[in-house]
N, C-alpha and C positions, 0 to 999 in steps of 0.2 A: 434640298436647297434649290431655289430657282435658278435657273440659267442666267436672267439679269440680275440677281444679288451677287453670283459667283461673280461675274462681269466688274460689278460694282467693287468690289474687291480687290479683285484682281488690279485695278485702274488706280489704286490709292497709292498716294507716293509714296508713304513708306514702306508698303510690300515694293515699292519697282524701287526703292531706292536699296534696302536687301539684296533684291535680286541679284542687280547691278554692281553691287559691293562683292556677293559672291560669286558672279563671274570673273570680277575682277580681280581678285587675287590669285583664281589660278589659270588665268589667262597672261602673253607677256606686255601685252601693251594696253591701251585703248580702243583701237578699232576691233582687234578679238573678241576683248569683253564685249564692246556691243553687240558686235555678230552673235555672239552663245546665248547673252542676253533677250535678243530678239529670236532666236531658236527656241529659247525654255520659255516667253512670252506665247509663240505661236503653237508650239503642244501644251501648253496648257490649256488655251481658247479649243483647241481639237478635241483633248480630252473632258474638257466641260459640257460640249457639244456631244457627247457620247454619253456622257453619266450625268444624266440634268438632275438627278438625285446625292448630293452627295453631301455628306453630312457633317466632314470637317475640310472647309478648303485650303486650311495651311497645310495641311496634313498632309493632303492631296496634291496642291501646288508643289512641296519640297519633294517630294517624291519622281513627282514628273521633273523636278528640275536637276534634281540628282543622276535621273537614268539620261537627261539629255547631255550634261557632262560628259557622262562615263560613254557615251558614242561617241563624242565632239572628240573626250583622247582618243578611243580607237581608230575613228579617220584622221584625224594627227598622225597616229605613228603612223598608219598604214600611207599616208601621203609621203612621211621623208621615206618610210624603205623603197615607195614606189621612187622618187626622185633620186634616190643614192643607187639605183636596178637600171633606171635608163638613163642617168647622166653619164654613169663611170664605168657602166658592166657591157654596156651596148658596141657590138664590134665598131671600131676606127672606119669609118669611110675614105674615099678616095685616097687611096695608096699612093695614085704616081703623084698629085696635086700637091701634098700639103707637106712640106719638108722635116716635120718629125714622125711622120709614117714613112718615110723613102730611106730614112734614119732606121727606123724599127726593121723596116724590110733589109737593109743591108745587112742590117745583124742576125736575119733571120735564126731569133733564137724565140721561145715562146713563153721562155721565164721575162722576156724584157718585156714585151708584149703586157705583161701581168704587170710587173714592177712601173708599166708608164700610166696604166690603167689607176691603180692605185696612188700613184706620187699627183696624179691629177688632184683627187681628194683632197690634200694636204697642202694644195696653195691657197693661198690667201683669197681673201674673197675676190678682190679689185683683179686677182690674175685667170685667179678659177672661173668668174665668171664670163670672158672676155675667150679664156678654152673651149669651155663647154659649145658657148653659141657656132665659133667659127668650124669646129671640129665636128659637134656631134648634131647642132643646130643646124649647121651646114648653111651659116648665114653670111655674106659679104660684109666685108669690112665697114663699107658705108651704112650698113643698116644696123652693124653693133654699135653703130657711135651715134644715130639717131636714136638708139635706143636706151642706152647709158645717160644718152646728153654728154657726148667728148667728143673731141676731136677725130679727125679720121687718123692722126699723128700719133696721139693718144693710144688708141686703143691697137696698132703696131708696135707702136714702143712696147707695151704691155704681152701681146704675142710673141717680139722677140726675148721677152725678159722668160715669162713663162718657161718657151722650150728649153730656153740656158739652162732655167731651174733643174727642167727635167731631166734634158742630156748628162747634169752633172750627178744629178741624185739619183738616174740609172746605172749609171754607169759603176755607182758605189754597189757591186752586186756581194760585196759581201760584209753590208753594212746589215747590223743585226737589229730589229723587234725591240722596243722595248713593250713591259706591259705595265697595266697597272698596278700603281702600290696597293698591294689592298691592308690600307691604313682606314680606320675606323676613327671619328672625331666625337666627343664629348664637350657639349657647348653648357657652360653654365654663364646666365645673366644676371643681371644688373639693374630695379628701376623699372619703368611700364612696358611691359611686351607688347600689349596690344597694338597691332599696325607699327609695330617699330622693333620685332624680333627679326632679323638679317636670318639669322639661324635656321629659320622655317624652311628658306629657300632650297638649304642644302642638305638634305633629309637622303640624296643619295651618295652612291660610294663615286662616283664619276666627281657629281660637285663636292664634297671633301678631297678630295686626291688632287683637286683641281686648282683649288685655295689654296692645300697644303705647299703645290711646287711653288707658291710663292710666296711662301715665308719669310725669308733669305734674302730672297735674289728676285728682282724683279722680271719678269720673263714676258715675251710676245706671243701673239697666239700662234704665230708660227712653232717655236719652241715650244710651248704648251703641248701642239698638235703632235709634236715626232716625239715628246718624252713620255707620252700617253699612250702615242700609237695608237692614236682617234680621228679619222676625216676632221677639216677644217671648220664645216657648218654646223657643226654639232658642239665643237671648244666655243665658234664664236655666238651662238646664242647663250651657251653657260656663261660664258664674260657677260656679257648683258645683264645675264638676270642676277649674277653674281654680283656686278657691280650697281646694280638698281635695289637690290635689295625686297622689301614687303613692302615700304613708303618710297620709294623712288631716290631716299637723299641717303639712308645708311647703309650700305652693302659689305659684305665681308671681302672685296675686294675694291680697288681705287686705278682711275685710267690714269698714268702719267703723260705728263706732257711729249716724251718720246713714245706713245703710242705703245708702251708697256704696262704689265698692272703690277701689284703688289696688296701682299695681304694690308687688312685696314683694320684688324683689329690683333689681339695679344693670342699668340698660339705655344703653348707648353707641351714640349716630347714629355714624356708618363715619368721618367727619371727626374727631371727637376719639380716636377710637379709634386711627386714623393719627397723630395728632399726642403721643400717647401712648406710640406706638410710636416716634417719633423719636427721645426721651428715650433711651430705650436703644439704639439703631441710633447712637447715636454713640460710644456706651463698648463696642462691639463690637469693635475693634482692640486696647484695652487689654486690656480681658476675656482677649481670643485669648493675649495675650504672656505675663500672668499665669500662667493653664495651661500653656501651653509653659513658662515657670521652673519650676513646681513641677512639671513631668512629667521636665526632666533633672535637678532638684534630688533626686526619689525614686525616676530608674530603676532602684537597685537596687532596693529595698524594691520597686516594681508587676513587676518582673520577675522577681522571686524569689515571688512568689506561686505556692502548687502548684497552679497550670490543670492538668486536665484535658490539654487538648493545649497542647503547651509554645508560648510565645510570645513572641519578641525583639523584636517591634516594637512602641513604646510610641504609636506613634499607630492601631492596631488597639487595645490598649485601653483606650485615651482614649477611641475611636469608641464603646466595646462598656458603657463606664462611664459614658456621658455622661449617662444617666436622673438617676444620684445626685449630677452636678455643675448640672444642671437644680434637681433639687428641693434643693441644697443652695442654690445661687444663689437660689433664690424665699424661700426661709426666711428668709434675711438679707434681700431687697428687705421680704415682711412685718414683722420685724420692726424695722426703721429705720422704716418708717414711723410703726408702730402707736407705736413710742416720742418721734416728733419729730412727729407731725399729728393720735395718736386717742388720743390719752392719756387722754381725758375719757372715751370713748363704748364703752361695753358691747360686750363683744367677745360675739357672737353665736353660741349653741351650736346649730348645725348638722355633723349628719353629713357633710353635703354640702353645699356653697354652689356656686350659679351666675350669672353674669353672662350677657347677651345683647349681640351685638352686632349693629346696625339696617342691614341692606341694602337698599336703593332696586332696581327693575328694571331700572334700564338700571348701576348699578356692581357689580363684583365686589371680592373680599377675598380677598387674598393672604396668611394669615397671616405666613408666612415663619418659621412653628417649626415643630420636630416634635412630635409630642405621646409623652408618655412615660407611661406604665402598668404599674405594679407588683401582680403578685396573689401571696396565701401560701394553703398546705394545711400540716395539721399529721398526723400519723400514715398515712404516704401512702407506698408501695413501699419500707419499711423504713424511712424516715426520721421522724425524730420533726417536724421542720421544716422546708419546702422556702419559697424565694421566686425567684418569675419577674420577670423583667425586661422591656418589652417596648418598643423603639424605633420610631416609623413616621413618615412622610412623604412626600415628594412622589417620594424615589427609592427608597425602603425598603417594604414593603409591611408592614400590621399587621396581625401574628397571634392576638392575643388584647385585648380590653377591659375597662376596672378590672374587679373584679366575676366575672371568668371563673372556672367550677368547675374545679381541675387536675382533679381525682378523676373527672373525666366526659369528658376531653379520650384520648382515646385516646395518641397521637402525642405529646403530653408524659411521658404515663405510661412507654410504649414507651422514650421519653428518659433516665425518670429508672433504669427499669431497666439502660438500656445503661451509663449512667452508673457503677451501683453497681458491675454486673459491673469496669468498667474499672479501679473506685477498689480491689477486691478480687482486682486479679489476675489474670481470667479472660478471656481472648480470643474 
């Protein structure tokens, strides 16, 4: 392929509007994305410039944009360890100057030393950041508040509050560690994931653990920071992205107006969630009998259906129907309830709703469903309207997830073609 076709290509809006989609999901804001964005734009022009031959250039482009990611996170992390190595690890300057070193030196102990080091960490941003400069920045007061944009008032008040903090939270020397719970979460949704799954967000044990302390009780990131025993900058990005979510409006956390958060969606410890599940594990038997009556009551009608390949047995498609006796079943459990326990209470407009459900290290959860997922295309290998069906579980394997593009799926395509030919006649 010629270097100005690859060009030509590359320049089309909806490769840059891709691109830019997927930097931007795993980037935290907007100018990120751009920045990654214009990185995996400029090594691909570099690498097209190298390989004027090349013969698939999506192929090529995701590739290149794939590997410029996966550098973009390792200078990520390698920038906060370098920033948490010389903000907080870096010896105290001016001993006799600055009055919570003349503090540390009277106590000449070198566990305090360690213990002032680290409680730095753990203040809020507005106090941590106003530390760092005057302390380790070793910058005059007039030039923090030019630099902030505060007062020169300001940004004392703030110095004095900080060392209070410290002297008081040093002095607790025989205040203990917490660490992480290592609680494990189980998210099951609700409705269109696509760009509206919260869930994706928190895929690690830091953001579940994170979410979880606020079930209950509303907490600040202060509190977050010491029940973790996690530096401060690391809680207050995860609040962010926590509370931002995949679309910016649904997050599995919510900022109160006191400057606290709290969980934003419904979270079940593994015990009521089993005891939840009893509830219906005993209308299981009736359930079964019901479907068996109305599968001899309509085997003409499901067996006169013109399948594709013909088919007599009405417990094959019982099995092959079950998605829409699933989501028929849950429609009716929704709505009994919503008309006999939430009558009162705003039914909530989400694209998507998710629940979690709390597992402990040492238990495991055995859902005992299958999960079911329905995806559509409209104007796709002569059809004006297709929808897929897709059954999985513990003996079925799943072949596609809400959300799945047909139009990109090869082997469905393939499908719907053999399909047509079959519905047309043609062997």
């Amino acid at each position: 392929m010629r270097t100005g076709l690859t060009i030509e290509q590359m320049i089309d809006k909806n490769f840059l509007d891709k691109l830019y989609g997927f930097a931007y999901k795993r980037c935290n804001n907007s100018p990120e994305a751009e920045d990654l964005c214009s990185e995996m734009i400029l090594n691909i022009l570099k690498g097209a410039r190298k390989n004027p031959t090349i013969e698939n250039f999506y192929s090529f482009a995701w590739t290149i944009a794939h590997r410029t990611y996966a550098d973009y996170c390792e200078k990520r992390t390698k920038q906060k360890e370098r920033f948490i190595m010389e903000a907080y690890n870096e010896e105290v300057r001016n001993l006799e100057t600055h009055p919570i070193e003349v503090y540390m030196e009277e106590e000449s102990d070198a566990l305090y030393l360690k213990r002032i080091k680290k409680e730095i960490t753990f203040l809020s941003k507005m106090y941590r950041e106003v530390m760092v400069m005057y302390y380790l920045d070793e910058m005059k007061v007039s030039e923090i508040a030019i630099c902030l944009g505060l007062s020169e008032t300001t940004v004392k008040q703030r110095l004095f509050s900080a060392r209070n903090t410290l002297k008081k939270e040093v002095g607790k020397m025989e205040s203990k560690d917490l660490s992480l719970k290592p609680i494990h979460m189980q998210f099951v949704g609700k409705g269109e994931p696509v760009g509206n799954d919260p869930s994706s967000k928190a895929e690690r044990m830091l953001s579940q653990n994170l979410v979880y302390l606020c079930k209950d009780t509303a907490r600040s990131a202060k509190e977050l920071s010491k029940l973790l025993n996690v530096p401060m900058p690391f809680i207050e990005e995860e609040l962010e992205i926590q509370c931002a979510g995949i679309n910016g409006d649904y997050g599995l956390l919510k900022r109160l107006e006191n400057g606290k958060y709290i969980s934003n969606f419904i979270m079940l410890e593994l015990e009521h969630f089993r005891e939840i599940n009893k509830m219906y594990e005993e209308k299981i038997e009736i359930l079964a009998e019901r479907i068996g009556a109305y599968l001899q009551r309509r085997e003409k009608d499901i067996l006169g259906f013109p399948f594709l390949n013909k088919q007599t047995d009405r417990r094959f498609i019982a099995w092959s129907l079950i998605n829409l006796l699933v989501w028929s079943y849950s429609k009716g459990i929704d709505q009994c309830l919503e008309e006999k326990y939430f009558k009162a209470i705003q039914k909530r407009e989400e694209k998507y709703l998710v629940f979690g459900i709390v597992i402990g290290t040492n238990d495991a959860l055995d859902i005992q469903f299958y999960g079911c997922d329905g995806i559509s295309a409209y104007n796709i290998c002569g059809y004006k309207a297709v929808s897929a069906f897709n059954l999985y579980g513990e003996r079925i394997q799943q072949h596609f997830a809400c959300g799945h593009d047909i139009s990109n799926d090869l082997l469905l395509r393939l499908t719907l073609q053999a399909i047509k030919r079959v519905s047309n006649g043609v062997n």
